[in-house]
C-alpha positions as CSV (number, residue, x, y, z in Angstrom):
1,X,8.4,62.2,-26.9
2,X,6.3,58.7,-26.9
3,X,3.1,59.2,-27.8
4,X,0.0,56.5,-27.4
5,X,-1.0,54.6,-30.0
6,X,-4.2,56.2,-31.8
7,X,-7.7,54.3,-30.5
8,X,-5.9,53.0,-27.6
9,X,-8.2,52.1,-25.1
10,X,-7.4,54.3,-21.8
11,X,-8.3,51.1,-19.8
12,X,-5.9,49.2,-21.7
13,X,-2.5,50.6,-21.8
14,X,1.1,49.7,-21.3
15,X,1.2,49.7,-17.4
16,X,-1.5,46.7,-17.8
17,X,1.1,43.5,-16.7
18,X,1.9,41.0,-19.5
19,X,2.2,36.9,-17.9
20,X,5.2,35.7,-19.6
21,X,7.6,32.7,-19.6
22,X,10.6,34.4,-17.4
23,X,7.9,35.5,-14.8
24,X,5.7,32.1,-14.3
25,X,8.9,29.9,-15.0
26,X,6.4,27.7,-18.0
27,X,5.8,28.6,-21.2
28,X,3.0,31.0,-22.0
29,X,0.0,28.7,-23.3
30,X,-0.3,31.2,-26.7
31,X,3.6,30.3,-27.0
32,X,2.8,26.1,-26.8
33,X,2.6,24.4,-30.3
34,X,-0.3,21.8,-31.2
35,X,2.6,18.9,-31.1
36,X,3.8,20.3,-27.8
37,X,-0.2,20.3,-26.5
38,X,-0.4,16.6,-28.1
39,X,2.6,15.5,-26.5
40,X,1.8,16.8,-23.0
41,X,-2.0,15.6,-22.9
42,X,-0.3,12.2,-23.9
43,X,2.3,12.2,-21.1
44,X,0.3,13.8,-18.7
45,X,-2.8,11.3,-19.5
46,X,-4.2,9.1,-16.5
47,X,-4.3,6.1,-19.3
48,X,-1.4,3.9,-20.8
49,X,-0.5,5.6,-24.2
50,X,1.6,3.5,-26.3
51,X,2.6,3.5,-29.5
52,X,4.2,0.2,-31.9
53,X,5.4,0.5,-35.6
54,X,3.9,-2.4,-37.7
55,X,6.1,-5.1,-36.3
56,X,5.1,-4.4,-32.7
57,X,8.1,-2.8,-31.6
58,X,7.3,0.1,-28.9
59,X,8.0,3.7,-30.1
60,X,7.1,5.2,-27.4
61,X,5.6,5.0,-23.4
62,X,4.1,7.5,-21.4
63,X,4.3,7.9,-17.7
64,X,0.7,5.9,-17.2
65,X,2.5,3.2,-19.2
66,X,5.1,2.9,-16.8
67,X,2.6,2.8,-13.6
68,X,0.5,0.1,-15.0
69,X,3.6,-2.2,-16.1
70,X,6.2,-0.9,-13.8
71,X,8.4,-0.6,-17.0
72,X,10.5,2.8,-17.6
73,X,10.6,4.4,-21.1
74,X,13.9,3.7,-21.5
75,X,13.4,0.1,-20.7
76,X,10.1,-0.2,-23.0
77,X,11.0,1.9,-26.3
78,X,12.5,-0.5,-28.9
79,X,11.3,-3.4,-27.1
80,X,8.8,-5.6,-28.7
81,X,5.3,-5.3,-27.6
82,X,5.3,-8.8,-26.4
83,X,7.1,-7.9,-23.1
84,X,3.3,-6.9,-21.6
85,X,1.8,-9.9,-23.4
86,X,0.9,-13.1,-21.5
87,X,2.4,-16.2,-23.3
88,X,-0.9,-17.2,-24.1
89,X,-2.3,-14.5,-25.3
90,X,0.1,-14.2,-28.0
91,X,-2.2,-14.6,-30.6
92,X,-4.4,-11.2,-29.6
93,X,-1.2,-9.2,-30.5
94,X,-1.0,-10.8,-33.7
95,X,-4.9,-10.4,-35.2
96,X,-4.5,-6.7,-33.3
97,X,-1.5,-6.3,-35.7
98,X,-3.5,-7.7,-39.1
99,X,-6.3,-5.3,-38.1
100,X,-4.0,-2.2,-37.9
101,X,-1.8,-3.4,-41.3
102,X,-5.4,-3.2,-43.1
103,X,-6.5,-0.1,-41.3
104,X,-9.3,-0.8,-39.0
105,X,-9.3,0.1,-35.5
106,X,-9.6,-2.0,-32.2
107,X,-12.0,0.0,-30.0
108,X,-12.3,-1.9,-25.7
109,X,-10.7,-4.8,-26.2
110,X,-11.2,-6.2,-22.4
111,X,-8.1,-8.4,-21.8
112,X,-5.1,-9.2,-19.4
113,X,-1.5,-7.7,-19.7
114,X,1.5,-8.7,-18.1
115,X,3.9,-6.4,-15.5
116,X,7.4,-6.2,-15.4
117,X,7.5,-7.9,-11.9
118,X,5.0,-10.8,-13.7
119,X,2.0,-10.2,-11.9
120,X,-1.2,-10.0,-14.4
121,X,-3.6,-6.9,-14.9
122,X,-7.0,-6.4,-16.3
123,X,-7.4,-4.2,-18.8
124,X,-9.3,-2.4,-21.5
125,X,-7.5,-1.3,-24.9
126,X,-8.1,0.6,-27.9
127,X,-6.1,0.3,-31.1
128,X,-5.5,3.0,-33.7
129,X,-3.5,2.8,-37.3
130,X,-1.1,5.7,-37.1
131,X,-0.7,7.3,-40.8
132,X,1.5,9.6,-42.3
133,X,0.2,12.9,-44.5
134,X,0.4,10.3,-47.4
135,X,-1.8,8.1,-45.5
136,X,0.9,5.2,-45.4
137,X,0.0,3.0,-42.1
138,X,3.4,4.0,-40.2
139,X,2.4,1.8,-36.7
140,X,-0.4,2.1,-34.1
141,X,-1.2,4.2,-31.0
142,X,-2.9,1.7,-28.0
143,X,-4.5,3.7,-25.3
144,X,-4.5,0.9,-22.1
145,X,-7.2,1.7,-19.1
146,X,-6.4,-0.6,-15.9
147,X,-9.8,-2.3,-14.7
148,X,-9.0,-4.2,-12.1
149,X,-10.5,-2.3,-9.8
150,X,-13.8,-2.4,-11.6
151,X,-13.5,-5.9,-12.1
152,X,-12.7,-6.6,-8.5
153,X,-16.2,-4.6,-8.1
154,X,-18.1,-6.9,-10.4
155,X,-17.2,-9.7,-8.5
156,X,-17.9,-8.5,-5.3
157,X,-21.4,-7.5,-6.7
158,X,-22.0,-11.0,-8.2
159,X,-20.6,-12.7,-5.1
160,X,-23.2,-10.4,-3.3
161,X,-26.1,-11.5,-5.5
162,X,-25.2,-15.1,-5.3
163,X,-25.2,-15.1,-1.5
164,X,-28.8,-13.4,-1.4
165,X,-29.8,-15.9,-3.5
166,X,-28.2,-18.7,-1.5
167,X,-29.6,-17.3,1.5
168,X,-33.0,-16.9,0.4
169,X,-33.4,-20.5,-1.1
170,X,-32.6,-21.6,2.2
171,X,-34.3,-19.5,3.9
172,X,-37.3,-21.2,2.5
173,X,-36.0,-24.7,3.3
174,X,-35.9,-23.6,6.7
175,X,-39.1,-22.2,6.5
176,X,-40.4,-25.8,5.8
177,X,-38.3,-27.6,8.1
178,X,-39.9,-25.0,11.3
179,X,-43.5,-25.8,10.1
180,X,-43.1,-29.5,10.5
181,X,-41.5,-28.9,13.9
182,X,-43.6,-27.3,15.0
183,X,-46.8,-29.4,13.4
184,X,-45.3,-32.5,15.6
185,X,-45.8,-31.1,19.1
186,X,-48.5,-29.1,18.4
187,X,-52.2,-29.7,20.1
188,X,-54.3,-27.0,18.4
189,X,-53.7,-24.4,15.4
190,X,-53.3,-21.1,18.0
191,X,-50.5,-23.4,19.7
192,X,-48.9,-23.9,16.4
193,X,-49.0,-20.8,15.3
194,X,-47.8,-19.3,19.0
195,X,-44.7,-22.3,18.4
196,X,-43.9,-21.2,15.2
197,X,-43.7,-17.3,16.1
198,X,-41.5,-18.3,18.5
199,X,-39.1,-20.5,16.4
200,X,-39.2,-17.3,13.3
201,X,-38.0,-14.8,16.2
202,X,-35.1,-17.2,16.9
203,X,-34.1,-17.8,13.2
204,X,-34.0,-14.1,12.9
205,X,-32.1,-13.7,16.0
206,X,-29.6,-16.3,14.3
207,X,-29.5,-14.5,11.1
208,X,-28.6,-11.5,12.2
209,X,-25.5,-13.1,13.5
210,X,-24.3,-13.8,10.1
211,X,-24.7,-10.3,8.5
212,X,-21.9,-8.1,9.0
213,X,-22.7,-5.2,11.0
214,X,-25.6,-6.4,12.6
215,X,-27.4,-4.1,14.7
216,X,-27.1,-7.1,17.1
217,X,-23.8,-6.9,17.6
218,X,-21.7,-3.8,17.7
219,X,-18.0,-3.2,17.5
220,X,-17.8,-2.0,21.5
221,X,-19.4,-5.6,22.5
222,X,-17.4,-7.6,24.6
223,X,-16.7,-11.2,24.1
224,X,-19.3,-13.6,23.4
225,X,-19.8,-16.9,25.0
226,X,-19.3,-20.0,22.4
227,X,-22.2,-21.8,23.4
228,X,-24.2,-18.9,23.8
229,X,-24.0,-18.6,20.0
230,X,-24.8,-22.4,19.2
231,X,-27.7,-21.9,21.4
232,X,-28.7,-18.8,19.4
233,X,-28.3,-20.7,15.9
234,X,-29.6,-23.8,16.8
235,X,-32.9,-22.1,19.6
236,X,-35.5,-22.0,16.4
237,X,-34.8,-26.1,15.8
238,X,-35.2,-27.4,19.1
239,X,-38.2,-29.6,20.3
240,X,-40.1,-28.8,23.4
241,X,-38.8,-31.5,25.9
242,X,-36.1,-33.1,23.4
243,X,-33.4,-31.1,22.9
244,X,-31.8,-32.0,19.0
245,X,-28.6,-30.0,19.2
246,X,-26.6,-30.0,22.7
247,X,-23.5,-28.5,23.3
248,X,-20.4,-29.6,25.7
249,X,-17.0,-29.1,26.6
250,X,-15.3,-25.6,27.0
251,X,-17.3,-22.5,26.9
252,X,-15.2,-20.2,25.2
253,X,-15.5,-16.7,24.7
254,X,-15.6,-15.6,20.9
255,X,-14.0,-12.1,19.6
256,X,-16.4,-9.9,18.3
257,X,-14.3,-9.9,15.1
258,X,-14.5,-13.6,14.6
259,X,-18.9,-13.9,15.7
260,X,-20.0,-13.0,12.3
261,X,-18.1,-15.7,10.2
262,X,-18.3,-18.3,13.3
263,X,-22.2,-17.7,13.1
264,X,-22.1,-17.9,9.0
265,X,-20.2,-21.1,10.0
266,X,-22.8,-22.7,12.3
267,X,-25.5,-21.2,10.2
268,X,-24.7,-23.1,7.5
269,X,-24.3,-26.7,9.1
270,X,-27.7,-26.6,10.6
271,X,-29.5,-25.4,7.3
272,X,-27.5,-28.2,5.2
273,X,-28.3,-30.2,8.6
274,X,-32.2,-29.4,7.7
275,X,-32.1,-29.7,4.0
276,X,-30.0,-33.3,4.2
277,X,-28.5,-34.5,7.9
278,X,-29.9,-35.5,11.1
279,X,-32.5,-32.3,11.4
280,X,-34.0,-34.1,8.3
281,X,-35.9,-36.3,10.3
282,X,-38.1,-36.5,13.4
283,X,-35.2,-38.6,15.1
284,X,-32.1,-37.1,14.4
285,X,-29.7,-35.3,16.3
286,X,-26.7,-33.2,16.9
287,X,-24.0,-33.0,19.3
288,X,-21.1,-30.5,19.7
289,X,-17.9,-30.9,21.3
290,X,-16.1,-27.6,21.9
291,X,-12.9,-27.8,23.3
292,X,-9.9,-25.0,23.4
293,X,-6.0,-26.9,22.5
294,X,-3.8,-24.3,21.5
295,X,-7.4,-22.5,19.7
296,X,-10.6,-23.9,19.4
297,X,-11.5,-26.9,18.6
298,X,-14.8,-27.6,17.4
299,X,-16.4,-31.4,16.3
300,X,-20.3,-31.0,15.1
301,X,-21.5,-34.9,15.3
302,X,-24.8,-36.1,13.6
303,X,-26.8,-39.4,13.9
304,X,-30.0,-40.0,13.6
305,X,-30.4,-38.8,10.1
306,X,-30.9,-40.5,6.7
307,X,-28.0,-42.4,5.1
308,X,-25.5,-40.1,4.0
309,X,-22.8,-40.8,1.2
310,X,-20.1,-38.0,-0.2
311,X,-21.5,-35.8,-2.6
312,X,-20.3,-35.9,-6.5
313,X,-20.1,-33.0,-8.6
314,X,-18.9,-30.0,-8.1
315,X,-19.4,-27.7,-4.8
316,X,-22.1,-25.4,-4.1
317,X,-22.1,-21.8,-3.4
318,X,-22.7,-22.5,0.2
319,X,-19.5,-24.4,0.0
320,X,-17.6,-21.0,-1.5
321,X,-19.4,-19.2,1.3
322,X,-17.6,-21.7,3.8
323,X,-14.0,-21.2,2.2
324,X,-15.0,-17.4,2.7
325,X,-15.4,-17.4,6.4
326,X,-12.9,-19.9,7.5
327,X,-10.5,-17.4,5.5
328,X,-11.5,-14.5,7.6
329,X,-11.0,-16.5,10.7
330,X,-7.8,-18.2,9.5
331,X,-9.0,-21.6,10.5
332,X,-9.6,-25.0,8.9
333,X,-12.2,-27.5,8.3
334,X,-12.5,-31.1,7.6
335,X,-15.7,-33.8,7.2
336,X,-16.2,-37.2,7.6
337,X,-19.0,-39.0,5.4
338,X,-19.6,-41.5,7.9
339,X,-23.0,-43.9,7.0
340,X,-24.5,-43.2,10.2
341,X,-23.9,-38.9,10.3
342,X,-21.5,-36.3,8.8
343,X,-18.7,-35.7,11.8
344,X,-17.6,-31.6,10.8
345,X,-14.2,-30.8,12.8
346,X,-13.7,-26.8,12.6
347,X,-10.1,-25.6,14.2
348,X,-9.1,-22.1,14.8
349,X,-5.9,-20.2,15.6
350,X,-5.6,-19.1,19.3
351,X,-7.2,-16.4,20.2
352,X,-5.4,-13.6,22.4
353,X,-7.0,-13.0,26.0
354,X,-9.5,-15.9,25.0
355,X,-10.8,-17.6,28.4
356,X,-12.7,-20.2,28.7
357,X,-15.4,-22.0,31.1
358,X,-15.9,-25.5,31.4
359,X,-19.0,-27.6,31.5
């Protein structure tokens, strides 16, 4: 007759269930080695863990290895390390391989990589000598980390900052330009401070139109009319009695989609108008020619202005803003630096259920 062990604890006896490996289907975690805990963390990391002997030839490739450079295990291991190195960047993998043969680790190393279909990735690596218990160097372990995204953030951030900047330092140029419109047809200081109220509200009408989002614009809107919009831009720039910019042709109606970057657009040729062209000066002006053939078709013509000439150097960031928008709106752009005025012709794609009005 079985008896119970002596100071068993009644709470604790043999009816108490016991999780084991034939019951969860996975080995019990008390049953696990530390090389079989090391070897899962590695393959089950979310980072690129790689290891090289001293001659840079792979020893081994986790699973994050092969979703970062779409290469499989078997294709990686006993491959050189070079098959993830750009061409010319051949030169990191040999001072990575001097530091390792004198012991030092590599720690965040941000650099590019190749993938097996040749497309290039950013990335961050750390480098560690792999001994043995004698302390012999035997090869390295490289833990990769894809950045790309975070990269791709970074640039968006500085692309941000660098178009508040742009917009503010013209913003201020403006600024200038509406004071001495405004100066020129005034006849007391209570009518040139009612003009110039007037000519801020419709610069901030305008600028709304090139912010994504605007509150003046929502995604239900319908269609807006083309000249509607280069009347909105251009409203805080006219004269009383002499109107600068005029606009003719084909009224056609602008997808909501496309009114943000077509207002960035036309924001930016009357500001460099301002700051440079016809706007410049007390006797300039500006004519556009809208016309729809197979899209729009759009020809902003200055005279009146100073003498222009091509500029040298290289772009501006207003000029990267352009490229921007006339991406979005898959459409094309092309200036003539004629002595008398800058001729812009803009040309987009057709748009679907477009219609038009003439004038």
């Amino acid at each position: 007759m079985s008896q119970e062990p002596k100071n068993a604890d009644p709470a604790c006896t043999a009816s108490e269930p016991r999780v084991n490996e034939a019951q969860t289907g996975r080995p019990a975690i008390g049953l696990l080695s530390a090389e079989a805990w090391l070897a899962a963390i590695v393959e089950n990391s979310e980072d690129a863990i790689i290891s090289k002997s001293v001659d840079g030839i792979i020893t081994s490739w986790n699973n994050s290895a092969e979703r970062v450079f779409g290469f499989a295990a078997s294709e990686a291991v006993g491959q050189p390390i070079t098959i993830i190195v750009p061409p010319e960047l051949l030169h990191e993998e040999a001072t990575i391989i001097a530091h390792i043969q004198a012991g030092e680790r590599i720690e965040h190393l941000e650099t590019v990589r190749r993938r097996k279909d040749g497309t290039l990735v950013d990335i961050s690596l750390t480098v560690s000598p792999v001994r043995d218990k004698d302390g012999t160097i035997l090869g390295a372990s490289k833990i990769v980390r894809d950045i790309s995204e975070r990269n791709r953030l970074v640039e968006r951030q500085d692309l941000l900052l660098r178009e508040m900047n742009h917009r503010i330092k013209n913003l201020f140029a403006v600024m200038n330009a509406l004071v001495s419109l405004s100066e020129r047809t005034a006849t007391s200081v209570k009518s040139l401070a009612s003009d110039l109220r007037a000519r801020i509200s419709a610069l901030a009408a305008a600028h709304s139109l090139t912010l994504p989002g605007a509150d003046s614009v929502s995604e239900s809107s319908g269609p807006v009319r083309l000249f509607a919009l280069v009347e909105a831009i251009s409203a805080a720039h006219q004269d009383k009695g002499n109107e600068r910019i005029a606009v003719k042709g084909d009224d056609i109606s602008v997808d909501v989609s496309l009114l943000t970057p077509l207002a960035l657009l036309l924001h930016e040729f009357v500001t460099n108008s301002i700051k440079y062209g016809a706007l410049s000066t007390a006797e300039g002006y500006i004519e556009v020619d809208v016309r729809e053939e197979d899209g729009l078709s759009l020809e902003w013509k200055e005279t009146g202005g100073p003498p222009i000439k091509v500029p040298a150097g290289p772009n501006g960031f207003g000029s990267r803003l352009e490229r921007a928008a006339i991406d979005t709106i898959k459409g094309s752009i092309t200036r003539d630096w004629k002595t008398h005025g800058l001729s812009i012709k803009l040309r987009l794609p057709q748009q679907s259920g477009a219609e038009k009005q003439c004038s």
